[in-house]
C-alpha positions in Angstrom: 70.1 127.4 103.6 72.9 129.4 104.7 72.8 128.3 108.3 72.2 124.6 107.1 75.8 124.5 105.2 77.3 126.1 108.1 76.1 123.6 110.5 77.7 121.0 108.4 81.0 122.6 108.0 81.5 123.0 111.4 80.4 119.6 112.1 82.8 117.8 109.7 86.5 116.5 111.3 89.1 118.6 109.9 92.3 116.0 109.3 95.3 117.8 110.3 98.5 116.0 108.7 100.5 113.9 111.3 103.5 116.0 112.3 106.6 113.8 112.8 108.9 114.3 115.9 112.4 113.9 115.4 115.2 114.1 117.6 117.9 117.3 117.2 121.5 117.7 118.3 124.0 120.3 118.0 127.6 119.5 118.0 131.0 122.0 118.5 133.3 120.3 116.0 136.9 120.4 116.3 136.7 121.4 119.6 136.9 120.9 123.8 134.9 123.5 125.5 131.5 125.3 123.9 131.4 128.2 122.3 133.9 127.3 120.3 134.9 124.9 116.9 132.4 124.3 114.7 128.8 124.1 115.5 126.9 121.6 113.6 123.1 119.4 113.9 122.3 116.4 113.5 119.4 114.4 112.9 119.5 110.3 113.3 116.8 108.9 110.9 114.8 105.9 110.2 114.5 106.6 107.0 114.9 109.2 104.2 113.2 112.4 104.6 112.1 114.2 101.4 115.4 116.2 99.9 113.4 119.6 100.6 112.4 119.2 104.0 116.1 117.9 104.4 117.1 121.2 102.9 114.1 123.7 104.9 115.5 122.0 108.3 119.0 123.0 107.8 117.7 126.9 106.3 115.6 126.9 109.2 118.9 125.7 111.5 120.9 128.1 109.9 124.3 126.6 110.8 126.9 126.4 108.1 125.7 122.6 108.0 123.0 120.1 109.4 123.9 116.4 108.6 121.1 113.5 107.9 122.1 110.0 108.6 120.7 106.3 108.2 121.7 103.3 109.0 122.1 100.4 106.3 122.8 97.2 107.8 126.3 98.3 109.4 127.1 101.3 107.1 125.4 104.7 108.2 124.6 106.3 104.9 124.8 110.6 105.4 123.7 113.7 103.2 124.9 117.6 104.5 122.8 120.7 103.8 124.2 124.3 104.1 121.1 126.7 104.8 120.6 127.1 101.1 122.1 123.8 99.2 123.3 119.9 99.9 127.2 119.8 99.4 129.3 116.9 98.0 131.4 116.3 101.7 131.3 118.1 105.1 134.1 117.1 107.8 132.9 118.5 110.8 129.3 117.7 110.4 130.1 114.2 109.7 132.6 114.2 112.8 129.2 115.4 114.9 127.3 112.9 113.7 129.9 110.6 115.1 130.1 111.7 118.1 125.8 111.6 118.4 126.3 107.9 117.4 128.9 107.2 119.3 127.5 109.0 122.6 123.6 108.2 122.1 123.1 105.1 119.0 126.2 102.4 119.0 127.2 103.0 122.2 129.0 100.3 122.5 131.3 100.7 118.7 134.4 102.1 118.5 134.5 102.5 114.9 131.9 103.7 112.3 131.6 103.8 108.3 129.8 106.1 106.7 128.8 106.5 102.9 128.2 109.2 100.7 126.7 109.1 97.6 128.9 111.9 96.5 132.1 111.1 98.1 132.6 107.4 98.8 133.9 105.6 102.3 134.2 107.5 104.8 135.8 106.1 108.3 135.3 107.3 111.8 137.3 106.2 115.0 136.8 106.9 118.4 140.4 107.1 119.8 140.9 107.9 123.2 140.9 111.6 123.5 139.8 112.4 120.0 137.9 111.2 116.8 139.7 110.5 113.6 138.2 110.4 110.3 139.3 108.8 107.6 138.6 111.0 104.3 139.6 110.4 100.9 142.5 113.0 99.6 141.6 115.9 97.3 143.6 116.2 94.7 144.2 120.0 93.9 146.5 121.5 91.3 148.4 124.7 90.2 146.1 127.2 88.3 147.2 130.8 87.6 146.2 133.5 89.9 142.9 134.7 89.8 142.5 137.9 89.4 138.5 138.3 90.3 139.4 136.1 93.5 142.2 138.7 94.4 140.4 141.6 94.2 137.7 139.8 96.6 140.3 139.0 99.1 142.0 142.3 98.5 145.5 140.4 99.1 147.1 138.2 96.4 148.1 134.7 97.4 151.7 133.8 96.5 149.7 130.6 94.8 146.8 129.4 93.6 145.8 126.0 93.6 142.3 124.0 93.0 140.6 121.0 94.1 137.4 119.3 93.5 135.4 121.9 94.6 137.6 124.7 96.0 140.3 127.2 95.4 142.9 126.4 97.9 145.3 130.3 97.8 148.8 130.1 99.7 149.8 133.4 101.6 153.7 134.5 103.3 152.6 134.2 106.8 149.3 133.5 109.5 149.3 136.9 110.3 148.5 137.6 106.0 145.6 135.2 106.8 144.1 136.7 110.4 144.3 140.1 108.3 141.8 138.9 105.1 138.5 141.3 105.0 137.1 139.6 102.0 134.1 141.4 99.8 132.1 138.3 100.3 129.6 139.7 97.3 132.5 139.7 95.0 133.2 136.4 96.3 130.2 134.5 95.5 130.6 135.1 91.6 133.8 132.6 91.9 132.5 129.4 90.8 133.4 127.4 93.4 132.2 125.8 96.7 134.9 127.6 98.8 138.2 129.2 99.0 140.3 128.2 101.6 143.4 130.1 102.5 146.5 129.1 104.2 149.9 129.8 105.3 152.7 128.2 107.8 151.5 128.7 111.4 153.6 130.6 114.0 153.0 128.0 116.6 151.2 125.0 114.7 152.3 123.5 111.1 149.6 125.9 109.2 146.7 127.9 109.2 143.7 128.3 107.5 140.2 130.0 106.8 137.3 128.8 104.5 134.8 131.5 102.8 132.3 130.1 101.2 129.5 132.5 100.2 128.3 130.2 97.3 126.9 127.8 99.4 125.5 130.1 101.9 128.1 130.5 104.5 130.6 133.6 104.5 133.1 132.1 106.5 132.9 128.5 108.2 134.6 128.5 111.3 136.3 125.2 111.0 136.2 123.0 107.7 137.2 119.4 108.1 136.5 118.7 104.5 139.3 121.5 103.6 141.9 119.9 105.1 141.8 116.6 102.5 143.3 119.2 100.0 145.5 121.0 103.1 146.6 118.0 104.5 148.4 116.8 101.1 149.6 120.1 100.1 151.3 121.0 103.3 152.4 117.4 104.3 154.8 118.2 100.8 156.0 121.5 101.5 156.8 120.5 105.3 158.3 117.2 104.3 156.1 115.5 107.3 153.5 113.3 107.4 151.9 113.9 110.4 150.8 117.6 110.9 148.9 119.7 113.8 146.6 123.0 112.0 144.5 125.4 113.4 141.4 127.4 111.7 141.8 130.9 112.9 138.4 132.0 112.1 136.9 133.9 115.1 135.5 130.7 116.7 138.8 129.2 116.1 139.2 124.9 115.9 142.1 123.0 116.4 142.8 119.8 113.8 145.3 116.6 113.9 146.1 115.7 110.3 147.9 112.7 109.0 148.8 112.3 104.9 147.9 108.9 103.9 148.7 108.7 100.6 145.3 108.6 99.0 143.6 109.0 102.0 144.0 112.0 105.0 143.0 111.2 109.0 141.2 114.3 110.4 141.2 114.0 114.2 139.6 116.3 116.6 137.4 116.7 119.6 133.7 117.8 119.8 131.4 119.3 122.4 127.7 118.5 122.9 125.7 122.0 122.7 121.8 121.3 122.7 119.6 118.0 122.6 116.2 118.7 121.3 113.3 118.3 119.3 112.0 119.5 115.9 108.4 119.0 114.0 108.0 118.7 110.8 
């Protein structure tokens, strides 16, 4: 009897589920040569994955973000995952998806528009040395210090401001910024998606860094999203419109930043790293 069931186990066709091939790049943002900017993936669908296997391709990626995009008629509709949630607006990842459409889908455009479902329009050129995109402006105000976020950074800020979804802290000089050692355990109890600090460059209009331990990434080595709350502070204090900033994480990324009233241009260069494929 025994040997009878086993005969027909080993008989029957065991249905594996279909696995799905889909196609994997990896971008430098804000960048010219590899190695450098920010690294980001991106994956060109046909359709809508489910939200967690969006979210267990970007853990498994583990880059401080992997962008999703399909196209709608003319309008490529995107979502960005850090390794551990999906966030409201991501600059460089959405300048790397560009670039992938750009380079490898509509070859032939020189302008794309994107849409978020958490953060509206968003507008993409392709210039002739450089993308621009488009964002709408964060608007941050004056809060008082924060005394929990200074003893993280172990340096007070000479101000404290806060956006949508970040702290944005002002400090004397770039070198007060290259110096930061932050307690990045302390820092994940602020509640808040990042905190980006700033000063005036020493050769550029200003610096930044962007720590972000809430969402899964310590430090993000270039933040294009930051800079639509930069852009407009720094565009006031420098009484100039058009501005040039650098991220001075260790990977370093160079930005071109333009206040538009309600809207900032975010222009920069990116790098193809990898073309591959993933199987899910």
């Amino acid at each position: 009897m025994r040997l009878y069931k086993w005969s027909i186990l080993r008989n029957m066709t065991i249905k594996k589920k279909p696995t799905m091939n889909l196609k994997l790049y990896q971008i430098d943002a804000f960048t010219d040569r590899p190695f450098s900017g920010n690294p980001a993936a991106v994956c060109i669908l046909d359709e809508w994955l489910p939200t967690q296997t969006m979210q267990s391709i970007a853990e498994e990626n583990n880059l401080s973000e992997t962008a999703f995009a399909v196209k709608n008629d003319n309008v490529y509709e995107i979502r960005w995952f850090t390794p551990n949630t999906e966030v409201d607006l991501c600059g460089h990842a959405t300048l790397a998806t560009a670039f992938v459409i750009f380079n490898y889908y509509d070859t032939d455009a020189n302008a794309l528009e994107f849409h978020s479902s958490r953060s509206g329009s968003l507008y993409v050129k392709n210039e002739e040395h450089e993308l621009s995109m488009n964002f709408p402006v964060d608007q941050i105000r004056e809060v008082d210090s924060n005394s929990v976020l200074n003893q993280a950074l172990k340096r007070a800020p000479i101000q404290t401001w806060k956006g949508k979804t970040d702290y944005v802290l002002v400090y004397e000089s770039q070198e007060d910024i290259e110096m930061l050692n932050p307690d990045f355990s302390a820092l994940s109890k602020v509640d808040a998606r990042g905190i980006v600090v700033t000063a005036p460059g020493s050769k550029v209009d200003f610096v930044s860094r962007f720590f972000g331990p809430q969402v899964g990434v310590n430090e993000d080595p270039v933040t294009g999203s930051a800079h639509t709350s930069l852009t407009p502070y720094w565009a006031n204090v420098l009484k100039k419109n058009e501005l040039v900033a650098k991220q001075v994480s260790s990977r370093g990324g160079d930005l071109k930043c333009e206040s538009l009233e309600d809207r900032v241009k975010i222009s920069g260069n990116a790098k193809l790293y990898m073309i591959g494929e993933i199987y899910v």
